[in-house]
Each structure stands twice: as C-alpha cells, then as structure tokens.
C-alpha positions in Angstrom: 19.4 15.7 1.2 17.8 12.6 3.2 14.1 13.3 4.3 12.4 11.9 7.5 9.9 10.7 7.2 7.4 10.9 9.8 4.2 9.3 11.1 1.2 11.3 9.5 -2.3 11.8 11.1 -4.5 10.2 9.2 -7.9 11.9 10.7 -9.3 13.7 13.2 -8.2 12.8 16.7 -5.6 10.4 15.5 -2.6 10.7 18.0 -0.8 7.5 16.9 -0.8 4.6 15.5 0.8 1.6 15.8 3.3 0.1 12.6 2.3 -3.5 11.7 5.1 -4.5 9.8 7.0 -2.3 6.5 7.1 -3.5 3.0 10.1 -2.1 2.2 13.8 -2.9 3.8 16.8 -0.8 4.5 18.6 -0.4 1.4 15.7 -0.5 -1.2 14.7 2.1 -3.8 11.4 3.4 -3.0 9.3 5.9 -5.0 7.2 8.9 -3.9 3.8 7.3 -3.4 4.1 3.7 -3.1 3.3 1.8 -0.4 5.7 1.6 2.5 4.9 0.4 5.7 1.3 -0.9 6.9 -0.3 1.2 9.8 -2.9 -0.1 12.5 -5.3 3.1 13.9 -8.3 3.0 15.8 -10.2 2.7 12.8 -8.4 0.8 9.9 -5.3 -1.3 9.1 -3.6 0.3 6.0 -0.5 0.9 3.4 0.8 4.4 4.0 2.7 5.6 0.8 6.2 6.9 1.1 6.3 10.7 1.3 9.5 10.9 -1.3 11.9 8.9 -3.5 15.1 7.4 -2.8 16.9 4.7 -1.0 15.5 3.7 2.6 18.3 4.7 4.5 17.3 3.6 8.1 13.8 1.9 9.6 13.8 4.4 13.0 11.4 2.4 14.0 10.5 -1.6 13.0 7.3 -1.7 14.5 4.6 -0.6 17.4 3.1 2.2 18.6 4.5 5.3 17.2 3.2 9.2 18.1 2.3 11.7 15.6 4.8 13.6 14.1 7.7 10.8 15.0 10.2 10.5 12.8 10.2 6.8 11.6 12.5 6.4 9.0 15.2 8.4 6.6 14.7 8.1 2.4 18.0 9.8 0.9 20.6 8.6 -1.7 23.1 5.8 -1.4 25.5 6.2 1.2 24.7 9.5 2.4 25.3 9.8 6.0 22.0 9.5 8.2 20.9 11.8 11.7 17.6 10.9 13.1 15.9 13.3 15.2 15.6 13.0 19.0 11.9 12.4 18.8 12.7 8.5 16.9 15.4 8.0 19.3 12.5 8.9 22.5 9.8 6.7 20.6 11.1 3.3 19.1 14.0 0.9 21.5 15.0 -0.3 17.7 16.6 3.0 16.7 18.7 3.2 20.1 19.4 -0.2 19.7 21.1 0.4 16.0 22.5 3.4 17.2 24.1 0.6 19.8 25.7 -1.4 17.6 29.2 0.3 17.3 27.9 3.4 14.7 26.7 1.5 12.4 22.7 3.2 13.0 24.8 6.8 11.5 25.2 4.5 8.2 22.4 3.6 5.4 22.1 -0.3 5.8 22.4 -2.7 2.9 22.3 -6.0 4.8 18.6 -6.3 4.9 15.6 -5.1 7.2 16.3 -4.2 10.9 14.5 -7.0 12.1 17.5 -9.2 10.8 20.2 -8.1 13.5 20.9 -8.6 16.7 19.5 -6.2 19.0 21.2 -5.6 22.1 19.4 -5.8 25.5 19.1 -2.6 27.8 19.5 -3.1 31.8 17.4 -1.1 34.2 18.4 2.2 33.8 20.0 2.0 30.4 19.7 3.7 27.3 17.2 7.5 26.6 14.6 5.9 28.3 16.1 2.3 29.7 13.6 -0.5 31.1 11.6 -0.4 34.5 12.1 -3.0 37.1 8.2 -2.9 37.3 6.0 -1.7 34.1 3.3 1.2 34.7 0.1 0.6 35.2 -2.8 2.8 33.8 -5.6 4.3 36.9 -7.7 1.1 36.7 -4.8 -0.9 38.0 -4.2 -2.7 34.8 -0.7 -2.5 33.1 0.3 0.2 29.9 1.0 -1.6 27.3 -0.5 -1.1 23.6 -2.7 -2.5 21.6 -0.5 -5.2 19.6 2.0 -5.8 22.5 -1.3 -7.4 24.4 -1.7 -9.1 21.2 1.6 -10.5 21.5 1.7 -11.5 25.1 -1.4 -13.0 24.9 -0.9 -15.4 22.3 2.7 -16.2 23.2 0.8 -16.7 27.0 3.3 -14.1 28.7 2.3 -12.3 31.4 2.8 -8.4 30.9 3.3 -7.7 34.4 6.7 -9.1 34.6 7.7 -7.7 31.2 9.8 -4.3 31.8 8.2 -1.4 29.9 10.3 0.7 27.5 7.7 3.1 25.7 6.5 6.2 26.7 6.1 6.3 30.6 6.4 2.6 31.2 4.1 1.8 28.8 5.0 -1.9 27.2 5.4 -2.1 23.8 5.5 -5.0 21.0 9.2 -4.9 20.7 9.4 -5.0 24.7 7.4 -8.8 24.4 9.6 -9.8 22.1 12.8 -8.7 23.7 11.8 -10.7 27.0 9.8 -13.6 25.0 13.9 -14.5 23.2 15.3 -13.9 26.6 13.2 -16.1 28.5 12.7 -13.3 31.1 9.4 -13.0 31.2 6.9 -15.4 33.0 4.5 -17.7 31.5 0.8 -15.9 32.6 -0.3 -18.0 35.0 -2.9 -21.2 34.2 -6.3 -19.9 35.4 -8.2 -22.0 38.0 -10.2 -24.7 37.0 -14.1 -23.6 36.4 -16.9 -25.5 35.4 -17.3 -24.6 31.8 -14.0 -22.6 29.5 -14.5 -18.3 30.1 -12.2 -16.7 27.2 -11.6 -13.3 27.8 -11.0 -10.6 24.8 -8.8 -7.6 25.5 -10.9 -4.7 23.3 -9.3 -4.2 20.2 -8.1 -0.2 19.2 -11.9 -0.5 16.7 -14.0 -1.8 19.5 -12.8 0.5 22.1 -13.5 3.5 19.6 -16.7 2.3 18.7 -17.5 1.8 22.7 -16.4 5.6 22.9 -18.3 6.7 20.1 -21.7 5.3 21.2 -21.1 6.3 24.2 -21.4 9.7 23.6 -24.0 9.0 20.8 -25.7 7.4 23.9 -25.6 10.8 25.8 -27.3 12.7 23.2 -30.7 14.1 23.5 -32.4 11.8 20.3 -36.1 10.8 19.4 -37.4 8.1 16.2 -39.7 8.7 14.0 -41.2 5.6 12.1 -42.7 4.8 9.1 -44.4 1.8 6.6 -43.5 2.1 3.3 -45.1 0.4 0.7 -42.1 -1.2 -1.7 -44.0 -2.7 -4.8 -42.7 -0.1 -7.2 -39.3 0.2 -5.8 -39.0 -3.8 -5.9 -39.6 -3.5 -9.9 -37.5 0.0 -10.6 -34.7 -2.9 -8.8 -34.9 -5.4 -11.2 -35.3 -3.4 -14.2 -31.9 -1.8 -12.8 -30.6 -5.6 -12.2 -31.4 -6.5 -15.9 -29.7 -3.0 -16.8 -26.2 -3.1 -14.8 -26.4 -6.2 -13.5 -23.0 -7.8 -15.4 -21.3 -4.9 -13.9 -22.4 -4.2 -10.2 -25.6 -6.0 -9.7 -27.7 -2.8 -7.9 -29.1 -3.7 -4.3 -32.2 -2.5 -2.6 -29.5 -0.5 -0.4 -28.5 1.0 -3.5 -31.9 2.1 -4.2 -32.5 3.6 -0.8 -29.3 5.4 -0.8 -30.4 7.8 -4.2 -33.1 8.1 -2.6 -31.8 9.0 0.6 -29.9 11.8 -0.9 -32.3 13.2 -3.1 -34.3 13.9 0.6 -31.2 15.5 2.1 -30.6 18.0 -0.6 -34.4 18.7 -0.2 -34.2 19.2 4.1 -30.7 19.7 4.3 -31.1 20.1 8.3 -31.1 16.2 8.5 -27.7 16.5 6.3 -25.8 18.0 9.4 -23.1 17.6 11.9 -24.0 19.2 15.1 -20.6 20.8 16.4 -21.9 21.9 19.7 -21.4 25.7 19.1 -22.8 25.2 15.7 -24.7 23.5 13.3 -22.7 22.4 10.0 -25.6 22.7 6.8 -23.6 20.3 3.9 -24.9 20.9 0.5 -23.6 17.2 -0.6 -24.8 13.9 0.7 -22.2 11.6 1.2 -24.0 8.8 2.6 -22.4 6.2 5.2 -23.0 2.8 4.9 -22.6 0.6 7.8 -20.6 -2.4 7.2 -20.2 -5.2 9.9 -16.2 -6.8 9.6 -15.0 -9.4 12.4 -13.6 -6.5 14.5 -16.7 -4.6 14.5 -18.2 -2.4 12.6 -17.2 0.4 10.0 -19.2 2.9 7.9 -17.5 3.8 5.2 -19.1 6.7 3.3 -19.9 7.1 -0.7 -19.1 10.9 -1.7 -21.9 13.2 -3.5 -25.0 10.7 -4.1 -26.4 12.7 -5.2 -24.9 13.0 -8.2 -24.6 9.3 -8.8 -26.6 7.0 -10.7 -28.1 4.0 -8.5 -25.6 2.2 -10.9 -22.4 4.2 -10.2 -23.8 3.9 -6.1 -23.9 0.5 -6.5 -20.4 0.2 -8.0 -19.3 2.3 -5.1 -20.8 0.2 -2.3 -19.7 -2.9 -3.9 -16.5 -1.3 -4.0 -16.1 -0.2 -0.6 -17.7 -3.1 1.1 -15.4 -5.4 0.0 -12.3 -3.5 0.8 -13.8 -3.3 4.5 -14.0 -6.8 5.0 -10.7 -7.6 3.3 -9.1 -4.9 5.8 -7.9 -2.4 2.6 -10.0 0.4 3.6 -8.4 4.0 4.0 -8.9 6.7 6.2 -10.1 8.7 2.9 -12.4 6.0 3.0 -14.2 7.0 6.2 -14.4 10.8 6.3 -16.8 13.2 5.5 -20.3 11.4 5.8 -23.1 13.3 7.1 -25.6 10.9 6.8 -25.5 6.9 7.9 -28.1 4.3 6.5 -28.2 0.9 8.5 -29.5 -1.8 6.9 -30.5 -5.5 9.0 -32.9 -6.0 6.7 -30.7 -9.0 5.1 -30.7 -10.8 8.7 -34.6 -10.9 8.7 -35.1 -8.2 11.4 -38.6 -6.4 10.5 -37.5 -3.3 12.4 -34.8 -1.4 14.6 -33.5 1.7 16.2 -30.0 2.7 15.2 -27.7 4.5 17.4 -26.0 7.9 16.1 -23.0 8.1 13.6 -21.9 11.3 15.7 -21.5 14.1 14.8 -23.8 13.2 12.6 -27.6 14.5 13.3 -29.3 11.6 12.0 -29.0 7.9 10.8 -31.6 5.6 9.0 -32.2 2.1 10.1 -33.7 -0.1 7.8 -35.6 -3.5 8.3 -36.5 -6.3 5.8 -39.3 -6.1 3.2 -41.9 -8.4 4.2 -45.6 -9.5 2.6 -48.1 -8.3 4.3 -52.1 -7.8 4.3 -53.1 -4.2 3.8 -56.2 -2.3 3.1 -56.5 -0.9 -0.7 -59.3 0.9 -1.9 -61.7 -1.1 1.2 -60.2 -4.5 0.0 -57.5 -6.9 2.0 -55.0 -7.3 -0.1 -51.1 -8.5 0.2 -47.9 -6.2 -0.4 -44.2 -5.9 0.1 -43.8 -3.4 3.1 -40.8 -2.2 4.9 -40.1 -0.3 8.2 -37.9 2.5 8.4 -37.0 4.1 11.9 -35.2 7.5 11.8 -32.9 8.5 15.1 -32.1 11.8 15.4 -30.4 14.3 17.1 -32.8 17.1 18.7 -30.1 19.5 19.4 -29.4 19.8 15.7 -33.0 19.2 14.6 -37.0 19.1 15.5 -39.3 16.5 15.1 -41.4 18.6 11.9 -37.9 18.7 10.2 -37.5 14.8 10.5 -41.1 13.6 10.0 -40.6 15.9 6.7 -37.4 14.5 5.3 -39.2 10.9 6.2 -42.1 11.8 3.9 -39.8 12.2 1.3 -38.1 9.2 1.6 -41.5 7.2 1.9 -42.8 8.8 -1.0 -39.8 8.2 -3.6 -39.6 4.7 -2.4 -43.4 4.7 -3.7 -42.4 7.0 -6.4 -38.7 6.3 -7.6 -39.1 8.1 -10.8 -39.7 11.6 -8.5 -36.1 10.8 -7.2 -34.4 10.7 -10.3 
C-alpha cells in the first residue's frame, strides 16, 4: 500500500519549512532512511530521510514552502495507482498542475522528475486555490511571499508586486516567480534612483529573522553579569600536554578545555544548568554544552551532549565535528536541541572581554575573551601571566546572584586547577 509521506516537524515551533530541491525523481527506488529531499527551516538547511521503501510514486510537491503535516509525496510499488490527500492538493500549485495534465498525476511517473514537464498556467480564479489579480500583503504593507520566492525575485530582479500569489492566502511562492519569470508576466523591479554612493538592501533570511526573535526576547529578560580574572598558566600547559597527546586526531582547543570544565561546574550548581519555562524551572542532570558558531547567515549553537562524561579529547572531536558541519551547511536539527548551557568564545578575534546575550530558555551563557599577558602581583612581586576574562549573563528569574558568583568560582578555580576537574 503506497505511503504519503509528509513534511515532519523537525523541532519545537517548526510550522513549515520550505523544500530546496529533492534528490530523488519520480520513478526511483528509494530505501527507508536515505536521504530524500533537502529542507530549509528557520534554523538549518538539511537531508530529510525517506520515511519508507519503495518506488517514488509522485513529488506532491517540487519545491517551496510546505506546512506541517502536508502530504508531499507518495513511495509505493511500481504502478500502483496513486491518491494524494487534499491537504498536497491545498499546499503545492505542482500537484494541481499534474493532476491537470489529462490524469496522468493519478499515475506513478517514469519519465523523470516533475520539474521536467510542462506545467500548465492557472487564470484568475482557476484551480483549488487559483491566482489573485493582486498578491496579499502582510500588516506592514509589504507583500506575502516566502522566504526563497524573495530569493528568487530578487536575483532574477522581478518585482513581487505584480507576481499573482498562489500559496496560502495570497502568499507568493517560489513556483509562483518562476511561473511569471517563463511567462514574461511579471515586471522587471523597477531601477532605483540614482544616489550618491550604491545602498544594497538584504531581505532577512528565515536564520536571521529567528535569531532577531530570539534576542529579542533574551533582550526582555530580567539578567545581571558577573565577572571574573582567571589566571590561565596551568590550563595553557594541561593544553599542550593534551595537544601532544590527541593532537593527530582532534587537536584539543582551549574551548575544549573550558567546556570540561564548564560542565564539571554545572553538575556541581545545577541551577545554572536550567531552562527557565516561565511556570517552572527545568534542573537537568546532564550538561550538554552549546557552542556558538558564527556561519555567513548568522550564527548557530550547536550543542555537544553529556560533557560531562567526555574526555576533553572526545569534546574536542565533537566540536571539531560539529563546527565543521555548521559552516558547510550539514547540520541537523538533532544537532541543535537539548543545550542547557551556551559558552561564547571571541577570544580568537582579540576581544579581551564581552557580555553575551541569552541562549533562551536557557538561564545562563558564558562569554569568553582572549588570554592576554599581563603584570600581576605574586607573593608582593610584579610579575607577568596569561589572564583571561570571563563574563557570566544570567537569568535572575531562574537564578540569584550567590548561585552564579558560586558556579563562577568553580569555573575559575579548575581553570587554575584542571586536575580538580577531571
């Protein structure tokens, strides 16, 4: 019997996502678990395995933004007869358009991928939906369209105003800027006026406007630092003694350092490893430590499971791991749930010190500067030593200054200490 397959939610407060292009074309084989189609969220671009095995019957929908729970494609055996729900009919033109073509969408497809025929155009009024003579336009006056159909229009240099919209309640979609790009019915966006020096202007990308939401709310909460020097002589040589260990496999970082040590201190003053829910306080008795990783869309913290339990050379394996995934674009949504801690380090770009903003609902993230020489006072003598900053933002709904000055203490004094963390 031929299974729909439908677009999952791949975290909390996912509602849709939008289908970058599928690896696989009507008429293949596919097997249960390997990658099918690649998915854009408001957090990462990635593969999204097929759900069972068979033959790909019918691509519902080519590509766009998609709802939760939509049926997007059919995996069955060859030549069984296909019936797509309604709810892939309501969300992608494609599907009504195959349906179009004389019965043919009722039929599995051997002659290639959907993008390959011809897709017949709607008039106003046509089709479950049809096109609008004039697309919707969101509160602040500027038109619905999502995130890759602005993409589209803006490199093609169409103007989405005169492109009808076919997606949920006017909203443009890709397939839409296509449609009136091969047409030749849409208008070129019009040449800006002449100004004295070149403005380009970036629509925000799904990432930036969730991370603009996210601070935003971080921004809101009720937070205080705490700071403090620490002195980094003895963690500098426990580094390279760990470089000359496990250096041929995953050369161990200062980060990597600071992470063990990090999560020794949670498991101690487990208050600071907490998610404030705003009813309720979540305790976690693992610390699974996000590390903040700046990509050319943004940012993305992408969070190592249980440190606790690691070795700083299995953490470093990890982070070396994970951070170049991020900034290839191959991380998964598995990839960025369940932190309850966040470390950020500028310490590489030469800033001394900083205050990060809250990983919510997280209660607390570290920032962490750059180790610099520096003349202190030991034992009534000026002498020089490697010192670094740390600044500790937290949350005072979810936790009191004692608790965080405490867990800080801890931190400062394995750093000093790394054998008491081990």
């Amino acid at each position: 019997m031929a299974t729909e397959i439908k677009l999952p939610r791949l975290g909390q407060g996912m509602e849709s996502g939008t289908i970058v292009k599928w690896l696989k074309s009507e008429g293949d084989q596919v097997e249960k678990g390997e990658p099918l189609y690649e998915l854009d969220t408001d957090k990462v671009t990635q593969e999204v395995e097929a759900d069972a095995s068979g033959v790909l019957l019918k691509i519902a929908v080519s590509e766009g933004e998609v709802q939760v729970g939509k049926t997007i494609a059919v995996i069955g055996e060859q030549g069984e007869a296909v019936e797509v729900s309604e709810d892939a009919q309501d969300e992608g033109s494609s599907a009504r358009a195959r349906e179009q073509e004389g019965g043919r969408g009722r039929q599995a497809s051997t002659n290639g991928p959907a993008a390959q025929r011809p897709v017949r155009e709607s008039g106003p009024g046509e089709g479950a939906r049809g096109t609008r003579e004039v697309p919707a336009k969101e509160a602040d006056g500027r038109i619905k369209a999502s995130p890759l159909a602005r993409r589209i229009a803006r490199e093609r240099g169409i103007d989405l105003s005169a492109v009808a919209g076919t997606g949920p309640d006017g909203r443009v979609v890709a397939e839409d800027v296509e449609r009136a790009t091969a047409t030749g019915t849409a208008a070129p966006a019009a040449a800006p006026a002449p100004i004295p020096r070149e403005v380009e202007v970036e629509q925000l990308s799904s990432m930036r406007k969730t991370i603009a939401r996210r601070l935003t709310e971080a921004w809101e909460a009720p937070v205080f630092q705490l700071g403090i020097t620490v002195d980094m002589g003895r963690a500098l040589e426990v580094r390279q003694r760990l470089v000359d260990l496990h250096g041929d496999v995953a050369k161990p970082t200062m980060s990597d350092l600071l992470t063990k040590v990090c999560a020794a201190a949670l498991i101690r003053h487990r208050a600071v490893n907490a998610l404030y829910r705003g009813d309720a306080i979540e305790l976690h008795p693992t610390a699974n430590i996000g590390i903040a990783v700046a990509i050319p869309k943004g940012l993305v913290v992408p969070v190592i499971q249980e440190c606790e339990r690691k070795t700083i050379a299995e953490i470093a394996a990890a982070r070396a791991d994970v951070v170049e995934r991020a900034r290839a674009g191959k991380l998964q949504q598995a990839d960025l749930d369940g932190g309850t801690f966040t470390i950020s380090n500028l310490g590489m770009f030469g800033i001394e010190r900083f205050i990060a903003v809250l990983n919510p609902p997280q209660a607390a993230i570290l920032a962490v500067g750059s180790t610099e020489e520096k003349p202190v006072v030991v034992d009534g003598e000026v002498v020089v030593r490697p010192r670094l900053e740390l600044t500790l933002t937290c949350d005072h709904r979810a936790l009191d200054g004692a608790t965080g000055a405490l867990f800080l203490g801890d931190v400062k004094a394995f750093l000093e200490e790394p054998g008491l963390a081990l």
